[in-house]
N, C-alpha and C positions, 0 to 999 in steps of 0.2 A: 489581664484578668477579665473574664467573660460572665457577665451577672445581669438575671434576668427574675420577673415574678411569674409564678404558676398555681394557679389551683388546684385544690385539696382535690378535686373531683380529678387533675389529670393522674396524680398521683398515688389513686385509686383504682384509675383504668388500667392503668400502666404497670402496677404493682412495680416499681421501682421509687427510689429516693435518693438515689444518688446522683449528682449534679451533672455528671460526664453525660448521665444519659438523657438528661434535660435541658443540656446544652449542646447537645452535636445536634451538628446544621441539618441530618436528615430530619430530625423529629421538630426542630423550627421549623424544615419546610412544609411537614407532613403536617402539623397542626395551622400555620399561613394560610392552606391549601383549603381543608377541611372546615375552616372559617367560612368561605365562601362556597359558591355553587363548586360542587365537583361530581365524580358519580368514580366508583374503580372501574379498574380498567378493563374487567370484564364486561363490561355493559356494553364497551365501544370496539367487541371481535365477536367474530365466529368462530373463529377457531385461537388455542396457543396450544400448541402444541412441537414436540422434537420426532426425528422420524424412525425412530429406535435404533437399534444394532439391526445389523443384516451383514452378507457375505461381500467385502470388498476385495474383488480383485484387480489389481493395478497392473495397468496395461499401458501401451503406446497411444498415442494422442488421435492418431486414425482410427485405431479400435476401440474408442472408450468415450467416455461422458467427462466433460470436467467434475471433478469434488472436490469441493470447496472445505476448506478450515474454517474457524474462526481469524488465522490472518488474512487469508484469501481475500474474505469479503468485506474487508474493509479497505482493501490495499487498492491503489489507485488502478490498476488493471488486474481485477480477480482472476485472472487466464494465465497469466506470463509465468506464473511460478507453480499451479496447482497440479493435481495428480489427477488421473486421468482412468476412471472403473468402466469394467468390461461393459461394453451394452448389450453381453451375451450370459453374463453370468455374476453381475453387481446390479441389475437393474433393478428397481427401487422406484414404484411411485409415489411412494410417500415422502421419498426421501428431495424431490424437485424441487426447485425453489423459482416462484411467479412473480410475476412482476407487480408491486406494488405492495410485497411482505414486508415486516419487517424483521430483522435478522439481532438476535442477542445473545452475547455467549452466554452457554448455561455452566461451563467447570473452567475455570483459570482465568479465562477472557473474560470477566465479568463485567458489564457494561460498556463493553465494546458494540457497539450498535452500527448497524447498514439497514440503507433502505434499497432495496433490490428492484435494480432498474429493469429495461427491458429485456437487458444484454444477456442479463442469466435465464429468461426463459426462452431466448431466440437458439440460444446454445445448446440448451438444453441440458441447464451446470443441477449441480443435486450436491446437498448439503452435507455435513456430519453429524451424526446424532448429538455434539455438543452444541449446537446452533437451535437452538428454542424461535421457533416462526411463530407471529404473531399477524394473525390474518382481520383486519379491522372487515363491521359491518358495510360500512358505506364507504365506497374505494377513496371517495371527495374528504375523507377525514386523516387516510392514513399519514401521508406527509405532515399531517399537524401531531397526530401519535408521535410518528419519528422521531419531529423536533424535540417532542417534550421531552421523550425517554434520552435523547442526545444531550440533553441542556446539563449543566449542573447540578439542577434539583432532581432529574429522572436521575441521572446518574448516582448521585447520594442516596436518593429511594432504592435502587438496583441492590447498592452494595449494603444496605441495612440489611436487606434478607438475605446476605448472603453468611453460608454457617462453613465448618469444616474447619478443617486443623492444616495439614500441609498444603492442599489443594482448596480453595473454598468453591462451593459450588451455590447455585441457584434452580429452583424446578417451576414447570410452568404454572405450579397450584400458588407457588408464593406472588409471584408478580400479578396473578390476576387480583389480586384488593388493592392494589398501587394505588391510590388517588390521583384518578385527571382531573385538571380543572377544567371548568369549561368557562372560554370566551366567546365574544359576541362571535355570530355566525359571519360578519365581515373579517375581524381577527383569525377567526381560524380557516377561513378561506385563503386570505392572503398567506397566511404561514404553510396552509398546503401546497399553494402556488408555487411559493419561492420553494418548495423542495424537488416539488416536479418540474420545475425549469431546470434545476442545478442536476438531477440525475438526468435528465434528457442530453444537459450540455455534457454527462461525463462520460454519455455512450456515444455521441459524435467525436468528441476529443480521441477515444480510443479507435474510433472507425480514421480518423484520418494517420492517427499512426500507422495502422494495419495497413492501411493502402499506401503510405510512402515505403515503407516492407516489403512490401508486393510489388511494388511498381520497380526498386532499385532491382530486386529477385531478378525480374523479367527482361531489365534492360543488362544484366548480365549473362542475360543466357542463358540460367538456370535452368534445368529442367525437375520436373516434378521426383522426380527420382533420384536426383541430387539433394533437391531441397528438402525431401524427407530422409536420406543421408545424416545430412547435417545438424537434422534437428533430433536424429536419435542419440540415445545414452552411450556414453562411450562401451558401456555392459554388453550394447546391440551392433559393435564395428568388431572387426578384424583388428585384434592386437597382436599376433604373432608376427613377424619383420624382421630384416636382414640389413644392415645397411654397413657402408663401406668405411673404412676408418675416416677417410676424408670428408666422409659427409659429416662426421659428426664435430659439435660445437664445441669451443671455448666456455661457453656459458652456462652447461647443463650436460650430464649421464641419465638423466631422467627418463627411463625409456618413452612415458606417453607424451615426451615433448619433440619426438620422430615420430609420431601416429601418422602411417600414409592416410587417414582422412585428413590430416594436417597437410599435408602435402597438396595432396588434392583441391580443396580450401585457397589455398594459395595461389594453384594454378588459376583456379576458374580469376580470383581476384586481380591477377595481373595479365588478365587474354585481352584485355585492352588497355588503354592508357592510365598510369595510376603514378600517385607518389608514394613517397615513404613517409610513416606516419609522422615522424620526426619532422621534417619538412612542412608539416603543416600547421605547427604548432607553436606557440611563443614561445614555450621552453619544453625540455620533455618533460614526463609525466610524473606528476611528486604528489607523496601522502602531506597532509597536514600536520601541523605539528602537535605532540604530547605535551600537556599539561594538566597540574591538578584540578580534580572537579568537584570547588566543595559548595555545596547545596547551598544558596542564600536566597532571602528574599527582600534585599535590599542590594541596590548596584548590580543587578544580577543581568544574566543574559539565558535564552535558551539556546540548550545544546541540540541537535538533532544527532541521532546515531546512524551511521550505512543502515541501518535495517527501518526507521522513522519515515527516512523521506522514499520507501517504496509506498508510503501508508496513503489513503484518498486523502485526510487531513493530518500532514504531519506534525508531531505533537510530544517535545522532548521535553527534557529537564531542566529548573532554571538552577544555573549555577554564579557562581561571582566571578564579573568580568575581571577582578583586579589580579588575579593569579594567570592570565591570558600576557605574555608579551605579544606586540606586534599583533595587536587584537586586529588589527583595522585589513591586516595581511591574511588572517584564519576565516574572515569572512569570505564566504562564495560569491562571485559578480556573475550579472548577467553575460549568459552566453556559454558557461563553464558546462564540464562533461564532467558527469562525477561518474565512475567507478567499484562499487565494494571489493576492496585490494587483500583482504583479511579474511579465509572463514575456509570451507570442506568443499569437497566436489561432491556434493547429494546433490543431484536433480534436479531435486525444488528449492536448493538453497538459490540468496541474491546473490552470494558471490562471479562477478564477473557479469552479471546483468547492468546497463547503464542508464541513466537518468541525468535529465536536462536541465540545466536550472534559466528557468525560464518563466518569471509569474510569481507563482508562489512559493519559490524556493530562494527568490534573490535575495541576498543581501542576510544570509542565515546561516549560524556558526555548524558549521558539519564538521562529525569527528573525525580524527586524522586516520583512518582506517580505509576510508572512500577516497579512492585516487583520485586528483584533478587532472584535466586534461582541459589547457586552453589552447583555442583553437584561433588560429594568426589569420584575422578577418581581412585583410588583406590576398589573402590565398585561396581561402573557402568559407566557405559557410559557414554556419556554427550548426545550424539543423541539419542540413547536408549531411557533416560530417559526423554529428550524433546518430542519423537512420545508418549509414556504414557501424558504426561503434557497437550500435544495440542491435545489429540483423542475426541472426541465429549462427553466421559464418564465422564473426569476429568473437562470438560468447564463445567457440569451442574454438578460436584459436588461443584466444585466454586462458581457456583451460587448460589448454595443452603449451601453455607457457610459466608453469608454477616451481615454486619451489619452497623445499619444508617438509614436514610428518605432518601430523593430525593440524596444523593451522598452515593454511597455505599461504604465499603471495606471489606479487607476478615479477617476473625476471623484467626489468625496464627494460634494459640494452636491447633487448632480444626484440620487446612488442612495438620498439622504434623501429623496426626496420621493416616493420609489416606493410605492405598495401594499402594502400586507400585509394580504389576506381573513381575514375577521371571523365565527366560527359563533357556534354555541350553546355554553355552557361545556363542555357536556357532551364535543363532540366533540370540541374542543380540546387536554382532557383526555385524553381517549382515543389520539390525535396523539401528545402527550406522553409517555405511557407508553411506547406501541411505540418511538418511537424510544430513551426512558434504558432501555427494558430489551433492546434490541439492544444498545447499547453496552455494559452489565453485562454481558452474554453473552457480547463481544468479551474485554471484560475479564478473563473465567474464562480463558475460552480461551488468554490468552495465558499467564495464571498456571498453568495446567494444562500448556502446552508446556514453559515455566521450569523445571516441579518434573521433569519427565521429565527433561530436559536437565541438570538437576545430579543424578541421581541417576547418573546418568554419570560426569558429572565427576568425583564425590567419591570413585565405585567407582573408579576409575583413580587419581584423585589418592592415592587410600589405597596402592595399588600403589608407589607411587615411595616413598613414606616408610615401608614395610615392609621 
């Protein structure tokens, strides 16, 4: 039971009397906030605004602009999964997105919040008109914005304005009276600090991915003409094919798992020295196991979902460990390959995209839908062999190893026998670095937005118990 005293006068402002609405935690915050120095939050932009509707048309990744969702731009690489508008016939300057906005959904995503680093104006990425940009006066302040709207109190602010019945939405008239507080000009320096270290560190993390990508690309001989091949929709290859009774498998009738870009793929992978994936691994490749998920908040654990940890800060549901057998086995260890083994072949789906658990992901219950792949450090790398796993070659051999209707998964026996290209130790190594020291950079970063985001909290939390 939650019991608190209020004055006649709030009860007056508010035209309300009922208890729920004078006891949720927005309107404790809103009133904590208003006690002390604050101003809304329009006093602290020049602009908030969304960049309306206009003509999207989607196109291939050489013809186009990235455009960004609402998941996009929160997900630890806004690029990997987004769609890509004509720069002939979607362009939009209103619709770009600069460096140092801040980004909030305005229909469903509701306080899903990004601070948009360099990387989306070097790109030259453009947003959806669900994405409400919030453009601060003074560039020195917006990292302190971010956090706030990030923290738990922004966020409970967000969702009080937020109205609608199946969908709820928010518009940019509503957030502009939000109440900021304002802290000492030391406080809120340091909090914009620690934000623009943490997106600085999250555009090199993704630059050294890029370049172990590129770098494996090159040392296979790739040519630019293969490797935009590869990276097109299967919509954009040759599916018409002939093949001999012999050639076909034990394991599959599925025609797009003969795709001669499949074929192809494979050759380039094994024109030099390579193993079998099986080979490289402790065991072959296994989903986690099913179990019930019931919501506790006591003995609990969080779940993450395949779709959580594509997120910049992943962020799942706390459930009770005691319905978990073999909990200590469902946890993910340092060095694992996780997979999303479950889901459609769209484009921008994760299905069959990989991720490294390496930082911020160790030792964190993922659901049994994201395959594991441990990789036998004795033999390779573990970074190594996640740039092979995640290169655009091996996402469209996966794809074209599935099986099922409308929810697909991946044929095991079949992606054991796949290629994995073989260097010198030396570059292997090299491989290896870049990617664990992207990830440790991912890692700071997120620990660098945490520490901004409770220095918030604590300064407000101190407010109510004063």
């Amino acid at each position: 039971m939650r019991v608190t005293n209020i004055k006649s006068q709030e009860i007056y402002s508010s035209m309300r009397i009922d208890g729920s609405y004078h006891l949720s935690h927005a309107v404790i915050f809103e009133r904590s906030i208003e006690e002390r120095e604050y101003v809304p939050l329009y006093h602290l932009t020049d602009r908030i605004f969304t960049a309306g509707r206009s003509k999207r048309m989607y196109t291939q990744k050489e013809r186009g602009l990235p455009y960004l969702s609402n998941s996009d731009v929160i997900a630890q690489n806004p690029f990997q999964n987004c769609k890509y508008n004509s720069k002939k016939y979607g362009y939009d300057e209103n619709a770009f997105i600069k460096e140092g906005m801040i980004l909030t959904g305005r229909v469903g995503a509701i306080a899903q919040t990004a601070y948009a680093t360099r990387e989306f104006e070097e790109k030259q990425a453009m947003g959806s008109d669900n994405i409400i940009r919030i453009v601060t006066k003074c560039s020195k302040g917006s990292g302190f914005l971010y956090a706030f709207l990030n923290s738990k109190i922004g966020r409970t602010l967000l969702w009080k304005l937020a109205t609608g019945g199946v969908q709820p939405y928010i518009t940019e008239d509503m957030i502009a009276s939000i109440p900021v507080p304002i802290f000492s000009s030391h406080k809120q320096e340091e909090i914009h600090n620690l934000i623009v270290e943490a997106a600085e560190l999250r555009v090199e993390a993704n630059q050294l991915l890029e370049e172990a990508e590129r770098n494996l690309v090159e040392k296979l001989k790739i040519t630019i003409e293969d490797n935009n091949l590869f990276a097109s929709s299967e919509k954009k290859t040759k599916n018409i094919y002939s093949l001999q009774r012999n050639d076909l498998s034990t394991l599959t009738f599925r025609g797009r798992n003969y795709s001669p870009r499949k074929q192809n793929i494979l050759a380039k992978l094994k024109s030099n020295s390579y193993d079998r994936l099986i080979d490289v691994l402790e065991r072959p490749p296994f989903y986690g196991s099913r179990f019930k998920r019931i919501e506790a908040s006591k003995g609990n654990i969080e779940l993450l979902s395949q779709g959580d940890i594509f997120d910049y800060k992943p962020k799942g549901r706390m459930i009770s460990s005691r319905n978990i057998a073999n909990l200590n086995e469902e946890i993910v260890k340092k060095g694992t390959i996780l997979i999303p083994a479950q889901g459609t072949l769209g484009e921008n789906e994760i299905f069959g995209h990989a991720k490294f658990v390496w930082g911020y992901l160790e030792n964190k219950l993922i659901a049994g839908h994201a395959m594991r792949f441990i990789p036998n450090t004795a033999l390779i790398r573990e970074g190594y062999l996640f740039a092979v796993l995640s290169s655009n070659m091996w996402f469209r051999l996966l794809r074209n190893s599935v099986y099922g209707t409308n929810l697909l998964g991946f044929i095991i026996p079949m992606i054991n026998e796949y290629p994995i290209p073989r260097f010198e130790k030396e570059f292997e190594e090299e491989i290896d670095a870049s990617v664990k020291n992207a990830y440790e950079k991912h890692t700071t970063a997120i620990d660098k937005e945490y520490q901004a985001i409770q220095l918030i909290e604590k300064e407000i939390e101190s407010w109510q118990q004063s």
